[in-house]
C-alpha positions as CSV (number, residue, x, y, z in Angstrom):
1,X,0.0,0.0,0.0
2,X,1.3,3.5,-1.1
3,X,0.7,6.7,1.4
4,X,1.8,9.4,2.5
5,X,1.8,10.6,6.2
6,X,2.7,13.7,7.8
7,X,3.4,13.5,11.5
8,X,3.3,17.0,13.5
9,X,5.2,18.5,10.4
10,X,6.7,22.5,10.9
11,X,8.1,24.5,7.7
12,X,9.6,27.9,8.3
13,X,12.0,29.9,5.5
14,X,14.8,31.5,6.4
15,X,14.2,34.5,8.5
16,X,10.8,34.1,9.1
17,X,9.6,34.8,12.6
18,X,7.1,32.6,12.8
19,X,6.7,28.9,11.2
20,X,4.5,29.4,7.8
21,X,3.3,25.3,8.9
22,X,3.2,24.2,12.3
23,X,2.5,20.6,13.7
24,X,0.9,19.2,10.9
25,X,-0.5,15.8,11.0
26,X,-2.3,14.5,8.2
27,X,-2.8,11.3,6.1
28,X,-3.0,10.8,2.5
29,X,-4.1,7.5,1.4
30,X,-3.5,5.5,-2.2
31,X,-5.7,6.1,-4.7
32,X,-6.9,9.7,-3.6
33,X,-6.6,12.5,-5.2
34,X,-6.5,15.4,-2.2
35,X,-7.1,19.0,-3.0
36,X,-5.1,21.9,-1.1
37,X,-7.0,24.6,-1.1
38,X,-5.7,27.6,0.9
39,X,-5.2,31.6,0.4
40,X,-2.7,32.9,-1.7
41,X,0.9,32.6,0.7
42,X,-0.8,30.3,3.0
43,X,1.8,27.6,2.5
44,X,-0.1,25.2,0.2
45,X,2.8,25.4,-2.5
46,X,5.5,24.5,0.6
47,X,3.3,21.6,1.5
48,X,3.5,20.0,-2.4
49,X,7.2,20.7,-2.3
50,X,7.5,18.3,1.4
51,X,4.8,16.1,0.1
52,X,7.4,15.2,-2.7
53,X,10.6,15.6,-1.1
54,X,12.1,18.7,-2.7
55,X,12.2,20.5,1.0
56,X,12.9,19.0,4.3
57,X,10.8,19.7,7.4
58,X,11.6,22.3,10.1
59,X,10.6,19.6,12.8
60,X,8.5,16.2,12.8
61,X,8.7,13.6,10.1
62,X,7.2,13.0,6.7
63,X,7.0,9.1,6.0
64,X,5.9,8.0,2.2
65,X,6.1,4.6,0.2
66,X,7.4,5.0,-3.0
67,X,8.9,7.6,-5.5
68,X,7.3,11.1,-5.7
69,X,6.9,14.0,-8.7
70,X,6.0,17.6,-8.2
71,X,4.9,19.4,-11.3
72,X,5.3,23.2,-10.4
73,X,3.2,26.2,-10.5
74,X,5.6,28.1,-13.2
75,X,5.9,28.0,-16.5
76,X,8.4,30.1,-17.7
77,X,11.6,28.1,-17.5
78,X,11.2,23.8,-19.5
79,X,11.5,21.1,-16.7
80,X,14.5,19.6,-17.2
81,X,13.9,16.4,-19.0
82,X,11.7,18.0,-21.5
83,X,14.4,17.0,-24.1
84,X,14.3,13.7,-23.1
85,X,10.8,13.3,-22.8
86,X,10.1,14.4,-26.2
87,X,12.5,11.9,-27.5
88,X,11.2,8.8,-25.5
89,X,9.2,6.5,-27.7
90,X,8.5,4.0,-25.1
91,X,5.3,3.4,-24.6
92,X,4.3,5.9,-21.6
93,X,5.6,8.3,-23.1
94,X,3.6,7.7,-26.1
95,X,0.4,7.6,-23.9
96,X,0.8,10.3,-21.9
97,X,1.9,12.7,-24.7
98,X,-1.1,11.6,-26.8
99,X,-3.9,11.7,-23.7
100,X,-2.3,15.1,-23.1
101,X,-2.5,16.4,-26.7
102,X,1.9,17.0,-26.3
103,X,2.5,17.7,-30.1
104,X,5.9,16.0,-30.9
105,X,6.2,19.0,-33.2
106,X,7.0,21.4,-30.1
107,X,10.6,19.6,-29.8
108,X,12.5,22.8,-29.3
109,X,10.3,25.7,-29.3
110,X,9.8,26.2,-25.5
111,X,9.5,30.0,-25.6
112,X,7.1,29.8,-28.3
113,X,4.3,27.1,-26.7
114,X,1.9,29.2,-25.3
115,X,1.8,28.9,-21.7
116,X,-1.3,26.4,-21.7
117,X,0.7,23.9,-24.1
118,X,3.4,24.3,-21.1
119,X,1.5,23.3,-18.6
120,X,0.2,19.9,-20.4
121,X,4.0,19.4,-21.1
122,X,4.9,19.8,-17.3
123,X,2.0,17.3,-16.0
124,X,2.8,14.8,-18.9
125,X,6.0,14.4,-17.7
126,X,5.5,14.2,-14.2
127,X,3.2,11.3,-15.3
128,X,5.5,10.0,-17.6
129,X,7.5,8.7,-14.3
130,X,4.3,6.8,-13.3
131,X,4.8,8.2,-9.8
132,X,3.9,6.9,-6.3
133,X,2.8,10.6,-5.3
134,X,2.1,12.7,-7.7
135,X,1.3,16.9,-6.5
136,X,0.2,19.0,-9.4
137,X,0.5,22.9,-8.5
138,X,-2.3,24.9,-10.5
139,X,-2.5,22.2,-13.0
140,X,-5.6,24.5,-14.8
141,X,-3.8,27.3,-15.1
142,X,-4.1,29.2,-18.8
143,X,-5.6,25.2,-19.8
144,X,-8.9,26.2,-22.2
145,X,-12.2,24.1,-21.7
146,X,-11.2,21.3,-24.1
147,X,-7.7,20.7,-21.7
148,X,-9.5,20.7,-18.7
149,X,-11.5,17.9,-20.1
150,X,-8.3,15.7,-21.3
151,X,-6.6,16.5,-18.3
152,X,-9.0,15.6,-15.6
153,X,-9.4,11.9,-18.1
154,X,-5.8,11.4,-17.5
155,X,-5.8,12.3,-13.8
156,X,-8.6,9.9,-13.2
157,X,-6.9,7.3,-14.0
158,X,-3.7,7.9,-11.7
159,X,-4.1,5.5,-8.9
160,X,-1.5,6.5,-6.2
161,X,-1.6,9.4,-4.2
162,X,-2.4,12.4,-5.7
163,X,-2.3,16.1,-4.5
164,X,-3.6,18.9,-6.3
165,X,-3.3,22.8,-5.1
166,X,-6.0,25.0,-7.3
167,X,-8.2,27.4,-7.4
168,X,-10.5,25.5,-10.0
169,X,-13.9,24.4,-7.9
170,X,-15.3,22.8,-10.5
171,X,-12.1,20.9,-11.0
172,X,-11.1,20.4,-7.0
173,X,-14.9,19.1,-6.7
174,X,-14.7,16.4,-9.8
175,X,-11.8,14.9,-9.0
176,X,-11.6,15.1,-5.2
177,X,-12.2,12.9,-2.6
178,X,-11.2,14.8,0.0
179,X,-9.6,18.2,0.9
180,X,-7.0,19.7,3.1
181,X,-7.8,23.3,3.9
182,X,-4.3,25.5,5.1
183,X,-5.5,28.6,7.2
184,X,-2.4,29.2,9.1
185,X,-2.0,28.5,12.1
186,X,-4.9,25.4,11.5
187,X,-5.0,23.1,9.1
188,X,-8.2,21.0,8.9
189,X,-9.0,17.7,6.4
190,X,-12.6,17.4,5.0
191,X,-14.4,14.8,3.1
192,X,-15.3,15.7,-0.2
193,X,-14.5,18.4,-2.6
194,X,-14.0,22.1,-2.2
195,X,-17.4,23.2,-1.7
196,X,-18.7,20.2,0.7
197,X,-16.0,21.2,2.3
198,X,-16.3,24.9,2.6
199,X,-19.9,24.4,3.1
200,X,-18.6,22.3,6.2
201,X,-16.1,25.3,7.2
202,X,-19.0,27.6,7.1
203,X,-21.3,25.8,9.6
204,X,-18.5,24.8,12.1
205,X,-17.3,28.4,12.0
206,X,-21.1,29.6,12.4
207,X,-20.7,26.6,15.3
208,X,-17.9,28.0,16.9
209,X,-18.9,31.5,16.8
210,X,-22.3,30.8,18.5
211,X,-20.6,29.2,21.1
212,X,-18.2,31.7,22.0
213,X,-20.9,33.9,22.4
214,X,-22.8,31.9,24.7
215,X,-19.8,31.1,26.6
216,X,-18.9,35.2,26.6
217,X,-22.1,35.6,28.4
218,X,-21.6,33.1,31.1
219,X,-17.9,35.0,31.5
220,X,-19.8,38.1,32.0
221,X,-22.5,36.6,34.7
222,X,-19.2,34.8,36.6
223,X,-17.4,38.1,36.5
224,X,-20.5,39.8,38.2
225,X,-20.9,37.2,40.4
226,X,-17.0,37.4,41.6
227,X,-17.7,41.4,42.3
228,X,-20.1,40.4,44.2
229,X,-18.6,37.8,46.3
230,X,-15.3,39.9,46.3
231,X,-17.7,43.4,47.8
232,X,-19.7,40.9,50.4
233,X,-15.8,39.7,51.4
234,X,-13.9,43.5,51.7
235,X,-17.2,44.0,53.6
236,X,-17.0,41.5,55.9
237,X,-13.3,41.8,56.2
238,X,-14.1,45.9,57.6
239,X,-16.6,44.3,60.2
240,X,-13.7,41.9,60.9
241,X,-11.1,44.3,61.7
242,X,-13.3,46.7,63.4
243,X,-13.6,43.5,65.9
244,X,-9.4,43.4,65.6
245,X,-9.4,46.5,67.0
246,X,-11.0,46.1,69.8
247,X,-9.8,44.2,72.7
248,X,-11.3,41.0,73.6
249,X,-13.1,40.3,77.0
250,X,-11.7,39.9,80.3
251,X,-13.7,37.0,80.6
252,X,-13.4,35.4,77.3
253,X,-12.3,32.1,79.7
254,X,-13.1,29.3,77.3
255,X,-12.0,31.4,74.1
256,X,-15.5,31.5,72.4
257,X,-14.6,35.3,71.4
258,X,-11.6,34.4,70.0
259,X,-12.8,31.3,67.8
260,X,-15.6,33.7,66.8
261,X,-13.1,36.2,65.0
262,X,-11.0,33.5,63.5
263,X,-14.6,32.2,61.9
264,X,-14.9,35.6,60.4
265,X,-11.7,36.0,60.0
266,X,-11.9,32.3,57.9
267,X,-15.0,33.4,56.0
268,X,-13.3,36.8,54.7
269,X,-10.5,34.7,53.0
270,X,-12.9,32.5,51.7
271,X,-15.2,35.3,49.8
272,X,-11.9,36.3,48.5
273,X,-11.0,32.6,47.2
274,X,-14.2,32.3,45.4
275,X,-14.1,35.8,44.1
276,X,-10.5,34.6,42.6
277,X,-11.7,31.6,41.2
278,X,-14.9,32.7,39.3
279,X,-12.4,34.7,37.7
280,X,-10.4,32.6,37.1
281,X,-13.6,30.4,35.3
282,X,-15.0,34.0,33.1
283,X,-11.4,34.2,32.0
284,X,-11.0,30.7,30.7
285,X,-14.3,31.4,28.8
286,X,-13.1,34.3,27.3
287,X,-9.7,32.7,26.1
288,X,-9.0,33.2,22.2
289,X,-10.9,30.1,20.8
290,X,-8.1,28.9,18.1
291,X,-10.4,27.0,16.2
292,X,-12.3,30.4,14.9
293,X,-10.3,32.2,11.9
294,X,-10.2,35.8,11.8
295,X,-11.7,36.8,8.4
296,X,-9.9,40.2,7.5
297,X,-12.2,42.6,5.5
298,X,-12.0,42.2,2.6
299,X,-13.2,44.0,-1.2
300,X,-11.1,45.8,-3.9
301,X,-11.8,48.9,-5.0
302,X,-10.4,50.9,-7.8
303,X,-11.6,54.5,-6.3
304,X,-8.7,56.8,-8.6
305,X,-9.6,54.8,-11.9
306,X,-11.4,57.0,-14.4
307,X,-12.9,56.9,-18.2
308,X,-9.9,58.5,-20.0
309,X,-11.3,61.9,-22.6
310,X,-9.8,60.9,-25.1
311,X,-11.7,59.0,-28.3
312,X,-9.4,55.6,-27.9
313,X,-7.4,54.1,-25.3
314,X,-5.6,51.7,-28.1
315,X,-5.7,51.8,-32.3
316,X,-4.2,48.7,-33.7
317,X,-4.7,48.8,-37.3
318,X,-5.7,46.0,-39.3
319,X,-2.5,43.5,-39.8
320,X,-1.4,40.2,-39.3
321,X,1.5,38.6,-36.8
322,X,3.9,36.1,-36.8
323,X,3.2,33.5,-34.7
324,X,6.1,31.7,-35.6
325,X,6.7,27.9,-37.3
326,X,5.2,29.6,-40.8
327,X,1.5,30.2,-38.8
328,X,0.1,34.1,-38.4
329,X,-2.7,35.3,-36.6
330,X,-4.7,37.7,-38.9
331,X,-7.1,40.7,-37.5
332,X,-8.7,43.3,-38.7
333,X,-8.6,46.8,-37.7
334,X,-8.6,47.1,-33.5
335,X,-10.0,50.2,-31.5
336,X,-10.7,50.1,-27.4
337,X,-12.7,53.1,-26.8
338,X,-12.7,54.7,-23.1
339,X,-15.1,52.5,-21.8
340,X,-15.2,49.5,-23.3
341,X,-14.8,45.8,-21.8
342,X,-13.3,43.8,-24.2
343,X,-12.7,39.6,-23.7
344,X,-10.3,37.9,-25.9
345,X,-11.0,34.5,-26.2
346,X,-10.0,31.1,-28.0
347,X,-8.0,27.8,-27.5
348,X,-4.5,27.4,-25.9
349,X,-1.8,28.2,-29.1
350,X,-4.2,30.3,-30.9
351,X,-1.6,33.8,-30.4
352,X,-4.3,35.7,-28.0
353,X,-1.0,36.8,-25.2
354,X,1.1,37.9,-28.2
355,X,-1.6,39.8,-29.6
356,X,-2.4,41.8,-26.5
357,X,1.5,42.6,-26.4
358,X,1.1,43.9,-29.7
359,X,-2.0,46.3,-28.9
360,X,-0.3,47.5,-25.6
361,X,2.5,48.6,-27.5
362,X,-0.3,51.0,-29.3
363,X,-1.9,52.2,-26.0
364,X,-3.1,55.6,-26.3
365,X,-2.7,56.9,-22.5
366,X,0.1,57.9,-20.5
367,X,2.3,54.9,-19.3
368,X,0.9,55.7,-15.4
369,X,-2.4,55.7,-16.8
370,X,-1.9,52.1,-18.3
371,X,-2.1,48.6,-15.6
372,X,-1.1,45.5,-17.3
373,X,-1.0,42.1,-15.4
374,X,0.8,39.5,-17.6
375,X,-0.1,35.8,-17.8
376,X,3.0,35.0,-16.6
377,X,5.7,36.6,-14.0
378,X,8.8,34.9,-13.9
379,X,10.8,34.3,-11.0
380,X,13.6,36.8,-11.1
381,X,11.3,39.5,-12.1
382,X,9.1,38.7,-9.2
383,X,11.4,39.1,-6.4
384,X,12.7,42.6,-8.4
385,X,8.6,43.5,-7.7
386,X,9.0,42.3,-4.1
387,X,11.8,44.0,-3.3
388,X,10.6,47.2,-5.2
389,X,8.0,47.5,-3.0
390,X,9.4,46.7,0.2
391,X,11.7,49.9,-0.8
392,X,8.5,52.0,-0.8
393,X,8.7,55.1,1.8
394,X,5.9,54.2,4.7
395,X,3.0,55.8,3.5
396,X,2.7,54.7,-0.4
397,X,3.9,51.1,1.2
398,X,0.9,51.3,3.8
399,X,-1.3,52.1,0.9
400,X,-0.9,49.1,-1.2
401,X,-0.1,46.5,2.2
402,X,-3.9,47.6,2.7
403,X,-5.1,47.0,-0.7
404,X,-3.2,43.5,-0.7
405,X,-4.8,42.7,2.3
406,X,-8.1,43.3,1.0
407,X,-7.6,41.1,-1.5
408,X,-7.0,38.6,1.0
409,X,-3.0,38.1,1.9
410,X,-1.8,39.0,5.0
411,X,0.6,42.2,4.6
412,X,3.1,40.8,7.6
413,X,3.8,37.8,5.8
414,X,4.2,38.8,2.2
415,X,6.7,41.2,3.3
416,X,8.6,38.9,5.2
417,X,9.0,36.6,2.8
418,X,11.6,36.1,-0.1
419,X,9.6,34.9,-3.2
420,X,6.2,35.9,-2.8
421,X,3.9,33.3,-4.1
422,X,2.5,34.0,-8.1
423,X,-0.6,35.1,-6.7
424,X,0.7,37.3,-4.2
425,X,2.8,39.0,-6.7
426,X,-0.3,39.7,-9.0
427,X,-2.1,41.2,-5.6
428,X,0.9,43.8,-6.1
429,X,0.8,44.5,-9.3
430,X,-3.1,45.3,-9.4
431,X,-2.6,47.1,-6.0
432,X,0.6,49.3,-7.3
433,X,-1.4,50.4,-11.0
434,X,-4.9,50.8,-9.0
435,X,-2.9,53.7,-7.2
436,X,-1.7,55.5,-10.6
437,X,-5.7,56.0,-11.2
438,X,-5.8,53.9,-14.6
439,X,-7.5,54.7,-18.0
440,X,-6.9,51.0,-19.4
441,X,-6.5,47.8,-17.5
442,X,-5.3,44.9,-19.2
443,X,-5.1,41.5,-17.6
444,X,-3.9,38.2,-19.6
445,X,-5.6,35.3,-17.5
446,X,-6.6,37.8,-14.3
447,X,-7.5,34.5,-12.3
448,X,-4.6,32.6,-12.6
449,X,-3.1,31.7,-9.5
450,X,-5.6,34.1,-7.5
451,X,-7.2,32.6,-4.4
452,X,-11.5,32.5,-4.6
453,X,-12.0,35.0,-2.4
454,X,-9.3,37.0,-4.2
455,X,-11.1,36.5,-7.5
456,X,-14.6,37.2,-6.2
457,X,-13.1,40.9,-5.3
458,X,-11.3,41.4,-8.3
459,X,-14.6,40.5,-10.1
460,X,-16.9,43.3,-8.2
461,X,-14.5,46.0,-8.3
462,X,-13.6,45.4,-12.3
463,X,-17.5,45.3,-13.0
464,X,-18.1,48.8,-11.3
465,X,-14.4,50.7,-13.1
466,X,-15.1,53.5,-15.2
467,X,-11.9,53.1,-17.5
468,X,-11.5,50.5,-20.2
469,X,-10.5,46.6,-19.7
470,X,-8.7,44.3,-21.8
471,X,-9.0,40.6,-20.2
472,X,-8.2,37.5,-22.2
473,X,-9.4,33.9,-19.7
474,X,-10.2,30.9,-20.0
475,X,-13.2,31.5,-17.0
476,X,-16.3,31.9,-18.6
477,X,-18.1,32.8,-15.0
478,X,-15.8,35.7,-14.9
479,X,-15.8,37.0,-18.7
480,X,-19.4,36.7,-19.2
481,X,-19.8,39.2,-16.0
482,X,-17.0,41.7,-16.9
483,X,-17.3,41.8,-21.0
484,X,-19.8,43.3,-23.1
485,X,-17.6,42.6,-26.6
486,X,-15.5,39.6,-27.3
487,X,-12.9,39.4,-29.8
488,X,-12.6,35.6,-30.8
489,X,-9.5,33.5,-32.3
490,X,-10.0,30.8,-34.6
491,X,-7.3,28.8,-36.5
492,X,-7.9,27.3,-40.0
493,X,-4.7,25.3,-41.3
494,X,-2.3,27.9,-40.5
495,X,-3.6,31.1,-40.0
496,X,-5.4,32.5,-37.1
497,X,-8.1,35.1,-37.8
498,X,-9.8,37.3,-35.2
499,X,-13.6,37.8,-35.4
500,X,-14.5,41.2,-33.1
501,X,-18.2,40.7,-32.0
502,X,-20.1,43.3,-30.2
């Protein structure tokens, strides 16, 4: 039997004050397929990388049967047996490449796959090893509907123990039978996919909150009950040492006055005791109840964007690019005006990222005026953001910490840190260009690698800005919300055409 076990597991990076995991004790059985589902910096990311042996624990013991893979999160750099794997004829290889639609023609061309042909490349060959474990790190990531479908085929099929960190609900909820949720300092396993289980987290919380509210009225009955005994005691204690005072009788023979005043004396310290000790009880009622998450407040807003005056925010006009390996992508004549909300859509490979690089380059607003989130951020360039902003003088800094953190990260941690998650850095960009009051935002894939809650805000604050957007997704929920025109790729043999509906 294959499993993986984690036994009071803690995780902390290098100059972090606190451990990002702490005693973590879980148990992942064969032929599961668990989903990590978490906040954006929470540590589910860490967790793949000591499910599958690529970090070491702080302190307790990870214990596994069998060989591990861990497909990662980024795409911008090949894994390094892509050359191999793309040579291998033997017959896993040959599966896996054709279940994952893994054109032998992309041999080479790395920097021109589009980063949803990446993706099927990474998983393919983490599969290709026919793992014990297998984690997958935002496998769905810039994957259109038809590669969802193959993928989620293929991952059905795995029959060791899989772990999948993602964003996806419809995804986490098909394939999952079970799912660990990471909100530091807890983390708690539920049966079932994502929403059974949040559904779960919802009424325990409701559970827990209930309950420390009955028991914070019970503190505050004990505490008036302990000034009361503690009055009745300083009262009887006066009366007791007005007695002190005086001198007892001459003829107190057989000590009665005396044992009389050490009775009072006996029942003063007592009223204290009890005083002290319902306390003690309304204080233990009151203690922070670990097992109810604080839930920051949280909702986006993009207060200094504004409909630019002039008559476009972009002209592109009508041309054709090279997509490379002799195919072109072919559109007519483009023009965002100051309000519109444009979607690009169409399948993975079609040329829709290198198209909006090509209508940015024609923006027609002042560079502040212009936010772009890429599909991609690579890893150098990421910790130059980071470390950009943590240069920031105090007050622009506590400006966009407070925007990030109502987009749901926790400001403390993402500064602390020293490569903020793919998420996190996409919480920065949006929160730096929201500042710069922007004319045109442009987002290639805006929910990649957000958390849900994150997403949900980004939705309702893009749905009520007054400038233009430029989104291309995958996430029909979110497109069909935010865009009012759609600009559609289609490929016929090798040229791409775009078709702008209204």
């Amino acid at each position: 039997m294959r499993f993986l076990q984690f036994e009071r597991v803690s995780f902390a990076y290098p100059g972090m004050a606190e451990p990002l995991l702490a005693d973590v004790t879980v148990h992942f059985p064969e032929g599961t397929w668990t989903g990590i589902v978490g906040a954006n910096g929470a540590g589910k990311t860490t967790l793949l990388k000591l499910a599958a042996g690529e970090l070491s624990p702080s302190g307790g013991s990870i214990r596994q049967i069998g060989a591990a893979q861990y497909a990662v999160q980024r795409t911008d750099a090949p894994p390094d047996e892509w050359g191999d794997f793309m040579d291998a004829w033997d017959p896993v290889a040959m599966d896996v490449r054709q279940r994952l639609g893994v054109d032998p023609a992309w041999t080479g061309r790395w920097k021109t796959l589009s980063h949803g042909e990446r993706k099927r490349v990474q998983i393919a060959i983490a599969l290709w090893h026919r793992p014990d474990v297998l984690a997958l790190d935002e496998p769905t990531n810039h994957l259109d509907a038809e590669a969802k479908r193959v993928l989620m085929e293929a991952l059905k099929s795995f029959r060791g123990v899989g772990l999948l960190v993602s964003h996806d609900r419809d995804f986490l909820d098909s394939l999952c039978s079970q799912c660990l949720f990471v909100f530091p300092p807890r983390i708690v396993m539920r049966p079932g996919g994502v929403t059974q289980g949040m559904e779960q987290d919802r009424l325990e919380q409701e559970h827990a909150r209930d309950e420390h509210d009955a028991n914070a009225g019970k503190a505050r009955r004990l505490k008036a009950a302990a000034q009361q005994r503690r009055e009745a005691a300083e009262q009887s204690a006066a009366r007791t040492n007005r007695l002190k005072a005086k001198k007892l009788p001459a003829n107190d023979h057989d000590g009665r006055a005396k044992r009389q005043l050490a009775k009072l004396t006996n029942k003063d310290g007592w009223g204290f005791s009890q005083s002290a000790a319902l306390k003690s009880r309304a204080a233990k009622l009151l203690a922070p109840d670990k097992s109810i998450r604080v839930d920051y407040e949280m909702g986006f807003w993009l207060e200094g964007a504004e409909k630019s005056a002039r008559n476009y925010v972009a002209e592109l006009p009508a041309g054709e690019v090279d997509l490379g390996d002799g195919r072109r992508l072919v559109h007519p004549a483009l023009a965002i005006r100051p309000d519109d909300r444009i979607a690009i859509v169409g399948s993975n490979g079609l040329g829709k990222s290198t198209l909006v690089r090509k209508i940015v380059a024609c923006a027609n607003v002042p560079p502040e005026k212009l936010l772009v989130v890429p599909q991609e951020i690579g890893e150098e360039e990421s910790r130059a953001i980071h470390a950009d902003v943590k240069r920031l003088e105090r007050g622009p800094l506590g400006r966009v910490m407070t925007l990030i953190s109502r987009l749901g990260s926790r400001p403390g941690r993402l500064l602390a840190s020293t490569t903020p998650s793919p998420g996190e850095i996409r919480k920065i960009l949006l929160a730096r260009g929201v500042e710069r009051g922007p004319h045109l935002i442009v987002m290639d894939e805006p929910t990649n690698h957000l958390d849900l809650p994150s997403i949900e805000c980004l939705e309702n604050a893009l749905s009520e800005a007054p400038c233009a957007l430029l989104l291309v997704s995958h996430d029909e929920r979110f497109l069909s919300r935010l865009a009012r025109i759609r600009w559609t790729l289609s490929q016929g043999g090798d040229v791409v055409r775009l078709c702008a509906i209204a």
